[in-house]
C-alpha positions as CSV (number, residue, x, y, z in Angstrom):
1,X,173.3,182.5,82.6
2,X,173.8,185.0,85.3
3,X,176.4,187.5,84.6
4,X,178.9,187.9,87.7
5,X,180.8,190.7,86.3
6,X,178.0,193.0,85.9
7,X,177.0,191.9,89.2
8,X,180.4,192.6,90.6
9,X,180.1,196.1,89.1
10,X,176.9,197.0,91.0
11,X,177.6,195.6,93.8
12,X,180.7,197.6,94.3
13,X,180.4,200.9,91.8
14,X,178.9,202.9,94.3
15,X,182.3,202.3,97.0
16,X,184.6,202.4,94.0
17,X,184.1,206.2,92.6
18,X,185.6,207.4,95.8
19,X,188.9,204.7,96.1
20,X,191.9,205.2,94.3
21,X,194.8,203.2,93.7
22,X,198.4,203.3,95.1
23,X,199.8,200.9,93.7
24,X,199.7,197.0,92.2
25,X,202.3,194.4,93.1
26,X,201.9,191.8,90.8
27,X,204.0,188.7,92.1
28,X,204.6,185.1,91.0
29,X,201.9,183.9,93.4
30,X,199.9,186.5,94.2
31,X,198.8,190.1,93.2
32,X,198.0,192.8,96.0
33,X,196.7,195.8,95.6
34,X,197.0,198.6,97.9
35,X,194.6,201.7,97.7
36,X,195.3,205.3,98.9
37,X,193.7,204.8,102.3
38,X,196.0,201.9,103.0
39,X,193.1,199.1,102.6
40,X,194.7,195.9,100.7
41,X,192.9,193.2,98.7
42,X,194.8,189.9,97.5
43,X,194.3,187.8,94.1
44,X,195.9,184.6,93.1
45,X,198.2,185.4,90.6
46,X,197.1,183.4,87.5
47,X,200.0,181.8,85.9
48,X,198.1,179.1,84.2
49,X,197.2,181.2,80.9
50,X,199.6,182.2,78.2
51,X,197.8,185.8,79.0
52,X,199.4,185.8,82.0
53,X,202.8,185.6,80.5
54,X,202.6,188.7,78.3
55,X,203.0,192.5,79.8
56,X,200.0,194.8,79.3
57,X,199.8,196.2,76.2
58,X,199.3,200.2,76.0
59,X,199.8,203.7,77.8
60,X,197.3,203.5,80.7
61,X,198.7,202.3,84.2
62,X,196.5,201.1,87.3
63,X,198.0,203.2,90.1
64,X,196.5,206.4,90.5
65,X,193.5,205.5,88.4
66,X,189.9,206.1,90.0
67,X,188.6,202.4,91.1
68,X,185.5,203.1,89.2
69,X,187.8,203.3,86.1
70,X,189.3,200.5,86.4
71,X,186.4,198.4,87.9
72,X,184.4,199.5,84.3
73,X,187.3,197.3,82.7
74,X,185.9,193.8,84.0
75,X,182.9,192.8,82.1
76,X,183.6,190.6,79.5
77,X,187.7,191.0,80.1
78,X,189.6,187.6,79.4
79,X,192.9,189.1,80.3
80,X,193.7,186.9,83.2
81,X,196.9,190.0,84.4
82,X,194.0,192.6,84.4
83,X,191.2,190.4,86.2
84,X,193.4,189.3,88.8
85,X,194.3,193.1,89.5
86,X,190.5,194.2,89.4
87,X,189.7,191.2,91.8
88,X,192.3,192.1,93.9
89,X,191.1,195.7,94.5
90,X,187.6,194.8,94.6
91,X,189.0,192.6,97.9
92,X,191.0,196.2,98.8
93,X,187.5,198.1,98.6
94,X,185.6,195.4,100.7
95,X,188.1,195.7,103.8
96,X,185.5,197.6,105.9
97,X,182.8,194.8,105.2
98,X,184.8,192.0,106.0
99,X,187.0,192.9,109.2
100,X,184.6,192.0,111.4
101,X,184.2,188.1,109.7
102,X,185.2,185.3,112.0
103,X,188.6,183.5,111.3
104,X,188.2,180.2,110.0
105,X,186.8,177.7,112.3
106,X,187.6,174.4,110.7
107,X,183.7,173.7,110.1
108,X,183.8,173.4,106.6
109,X,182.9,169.4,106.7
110,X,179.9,170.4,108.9
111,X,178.8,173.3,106.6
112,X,178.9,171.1,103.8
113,X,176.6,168.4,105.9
114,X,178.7,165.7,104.8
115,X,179.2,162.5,106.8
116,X,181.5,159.5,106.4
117,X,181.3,158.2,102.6
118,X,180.3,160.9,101.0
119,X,181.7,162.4,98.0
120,X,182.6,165.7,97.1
121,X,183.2,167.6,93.8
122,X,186.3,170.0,93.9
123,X,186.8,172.5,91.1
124,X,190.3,173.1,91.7
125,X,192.7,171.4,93.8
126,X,192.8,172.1,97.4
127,X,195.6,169.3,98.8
128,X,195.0,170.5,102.8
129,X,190.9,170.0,102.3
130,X,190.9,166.6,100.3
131,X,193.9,165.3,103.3
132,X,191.5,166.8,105.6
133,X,188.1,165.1,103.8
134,X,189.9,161.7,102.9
135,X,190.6,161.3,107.0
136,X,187.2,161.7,107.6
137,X,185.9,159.0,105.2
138,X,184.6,161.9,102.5
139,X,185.8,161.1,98.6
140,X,186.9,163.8,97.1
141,X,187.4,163.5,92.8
142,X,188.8,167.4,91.6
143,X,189.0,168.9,88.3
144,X,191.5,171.3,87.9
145,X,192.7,172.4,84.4
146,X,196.1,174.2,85.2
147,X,197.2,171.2,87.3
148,X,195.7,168.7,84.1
149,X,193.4,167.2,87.1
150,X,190.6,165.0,85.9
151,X,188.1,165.2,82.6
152,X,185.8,167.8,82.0
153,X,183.0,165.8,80.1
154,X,182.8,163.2,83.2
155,X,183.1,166.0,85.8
156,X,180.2,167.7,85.0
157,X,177.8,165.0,83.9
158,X,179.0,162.1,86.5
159,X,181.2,163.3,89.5
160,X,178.9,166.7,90.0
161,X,175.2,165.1,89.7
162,X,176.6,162.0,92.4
163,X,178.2,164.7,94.7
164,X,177.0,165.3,97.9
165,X,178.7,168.6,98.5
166,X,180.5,171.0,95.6
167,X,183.9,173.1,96.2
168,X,184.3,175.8,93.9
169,X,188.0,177.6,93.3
170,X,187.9,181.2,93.7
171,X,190.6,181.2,90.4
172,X,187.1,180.7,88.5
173,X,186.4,184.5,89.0
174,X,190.1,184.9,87.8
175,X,189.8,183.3,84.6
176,X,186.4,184.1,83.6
177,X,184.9,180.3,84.3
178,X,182.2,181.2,87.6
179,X,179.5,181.7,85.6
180,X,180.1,178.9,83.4
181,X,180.5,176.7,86.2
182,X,177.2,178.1,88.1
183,X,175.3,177.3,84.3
184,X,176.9,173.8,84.0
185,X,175.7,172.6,87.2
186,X,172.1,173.7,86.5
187,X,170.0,172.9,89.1
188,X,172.7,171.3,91.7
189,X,171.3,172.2,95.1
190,X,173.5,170.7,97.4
191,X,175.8,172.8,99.3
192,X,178.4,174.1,98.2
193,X,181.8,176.5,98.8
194,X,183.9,179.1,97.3
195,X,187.6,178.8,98.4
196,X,190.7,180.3,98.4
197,X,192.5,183.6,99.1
198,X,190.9,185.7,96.1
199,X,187.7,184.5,97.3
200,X,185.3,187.6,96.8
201,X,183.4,188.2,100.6
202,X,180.3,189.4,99.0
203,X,177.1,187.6,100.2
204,X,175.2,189.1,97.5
205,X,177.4,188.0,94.6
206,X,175.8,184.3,95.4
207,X,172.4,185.1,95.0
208,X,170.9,182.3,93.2
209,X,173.5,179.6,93.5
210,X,173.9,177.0,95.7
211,X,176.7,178.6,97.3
212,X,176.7,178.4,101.2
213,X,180.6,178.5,103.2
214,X,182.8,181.4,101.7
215,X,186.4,181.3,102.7
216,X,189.0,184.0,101.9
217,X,192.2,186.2,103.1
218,X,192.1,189.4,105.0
219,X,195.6,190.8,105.1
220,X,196.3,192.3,108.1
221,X,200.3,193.5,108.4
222,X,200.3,194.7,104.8
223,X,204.3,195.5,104.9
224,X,205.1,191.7,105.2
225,X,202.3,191.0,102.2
226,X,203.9,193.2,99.7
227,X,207.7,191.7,100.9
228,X,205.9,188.2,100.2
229,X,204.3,188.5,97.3
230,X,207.4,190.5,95.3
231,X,209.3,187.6,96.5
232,X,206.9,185.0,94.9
233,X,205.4,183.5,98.0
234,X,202.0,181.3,98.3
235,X,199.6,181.1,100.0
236,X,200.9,179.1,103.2
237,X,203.2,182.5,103.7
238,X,201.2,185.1,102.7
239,X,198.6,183.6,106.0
240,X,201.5,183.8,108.2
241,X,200.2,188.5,107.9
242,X,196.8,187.6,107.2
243,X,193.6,186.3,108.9
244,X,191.5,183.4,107.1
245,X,188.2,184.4,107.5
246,X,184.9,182.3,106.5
247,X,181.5,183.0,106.0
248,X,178.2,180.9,106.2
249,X,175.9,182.5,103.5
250,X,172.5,182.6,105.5
C-alpha cells in the first residue's frame, strides 16, 4: 500500500520550513488557511465524523506555527479537524505551482474517454457531474459514506471492476481513505479523477495510480473566501472568488 501522507510530507517539506501560518478559519463548509505571505489554501470541512464535532484537545494552536511543524502532524493522523487544516495549507503552500493551471474546460467526459453507455464509479457524490454524465448517456453508480450512498462490499468488487472510468473524492485525503481506495482497486487501469475543491495539485502525489484529470480551487479574492467560509458557505459560493482549475496528469 503506498503511503500518501509520507508522500505528502516529501513532496512538500522542503517549501514548508520557510511558510508560516497566519491564521485558520475553520467554517461549516470549508476550512482556509491563510499563510504569512498572503497565499491561501482551501479544504472541505469534514462534518461527517464525530471527530469533527469535538474542539482540539491541548495547548498548541496552528497560527504562528512553522508549516514544517504542523506538516510533521499528518502521517498516520485520524483527526479529521487537524487533516483538513494540514490539507488546507499544503493547498496554501502550492499557490505558486498552481496559478499558472488552466481554469476548468468542461473536458472531463473526454479525459475520462468515455462515450455514450458507459459507466462510471463515483467515490463521493458529485450531483453537477452525474447530471452532466447521465445527459450524455454515461451511468454513473456513487458510493458515498457521509451521504449513506450505495454498499461498500458491491462497490468495490462489482460497480469498480465493470467501470469504464473511476472518480475519486478529494474528502478521501481528508479522512484518511486515499490509500485504501488506491489498494482496493488493485490493478484498475482505467482512467480516472480526483475531484473537488481540497483536491491536492500535485502531479507527483499520483505516481503509480491510475489517476489522470485533477480538478481543484485556487482562491483568488481571499477577503470574500474568509467572509464565506465563517459564514458557512459551499462550494457553489466559495467559486463565485475562486478559479476552478484542472489538470491532465501526463
Amino acid at each position: 500500500m503506498i503511503n500518501f501522507d509520507k508522500r505528502l510530507f516529501d513532496l512538500n517539506c522542503k517549501e514548508a520550513k520557510s511558510c508560516y501560518i497566519d491564521t485558520v478559519n475553520i467554517g461549516l463548509g470549508y476550512t482556509a488557511v491563510v499563510l504569512k505571505d498572503g497565499r491561501c489554501g482551501l479544504c472541505y470541512t469534514y462534518v461527517d465524523s464525530k471527530t469533527s464535532c469535538n474542539v482540539l484537545k491541548g495547548d498548541s494552536t496552528f497560527e504562528e506555527s512553522c508549516c514544517y511543524d504542523i506538516l510533521c502532524k499528518l502521517e498516520n493522523n485520524e483527526n479529521t479537524v487537524e487533516r483538513t487544516i494540514i490539507i488546507a495549507m499544503i493547498n496554501a503552500m502550492n499557490v505558486k505551482e498552481i496559478c499558472n493551471l488552466e481554469e476548468d474546460p468542461g473536458t472531463l467526459f473526454k479525459d475520462l474517454n468515455l462515450k455514450y453507455g458507459d459507466k462510471v464509479a463515483m467515490i463521493g457524490y458529485f450531483k453537477p457531474i452525474v447530471n452532466q454524465f447521465k445527459l450524455k448517456g454515461v451511468i454513473v453508480d456513487s458510493y458515498d459514506i457521509g451521504q449513506g450512498i450505495g454498499d461498500e462490499e458491491s462497490f468495490y468488487n462489482l460497480t469498480v471492476p465493470s467501470s469504464d472510468a473511476l472518480i475519486i473524492s478529494a474528502t478521501s485525503f481528508i479522512n484518511n481513505t486515499f490509500s485504501f481506495i488506491i489498494d482496493k482497486i488493485g490493478h484498475y487501469n482505467k482512467p480516472t479523477s480526483v475531484l473537488g475543491p481540497s483536491t491536492i495539485m500535485q502531479e507527483k502525489l499520483y505516481e503509480g495510480t491510475p489517476v489522470k484529470c485533477l480538478g481543484g480551487t485556487l482562491p483568488v479574492d481571499i477577503d470574500k473566501i474568509l467572509k464565506a467560509v465563517r459564514n458557512g458557505k459551499g462550494t457553489p459560493q466559495l467559486h463565485k472568488y475562486s478559479r476552478k482549475i484542472y489538470q491532465v496528469i501526463k
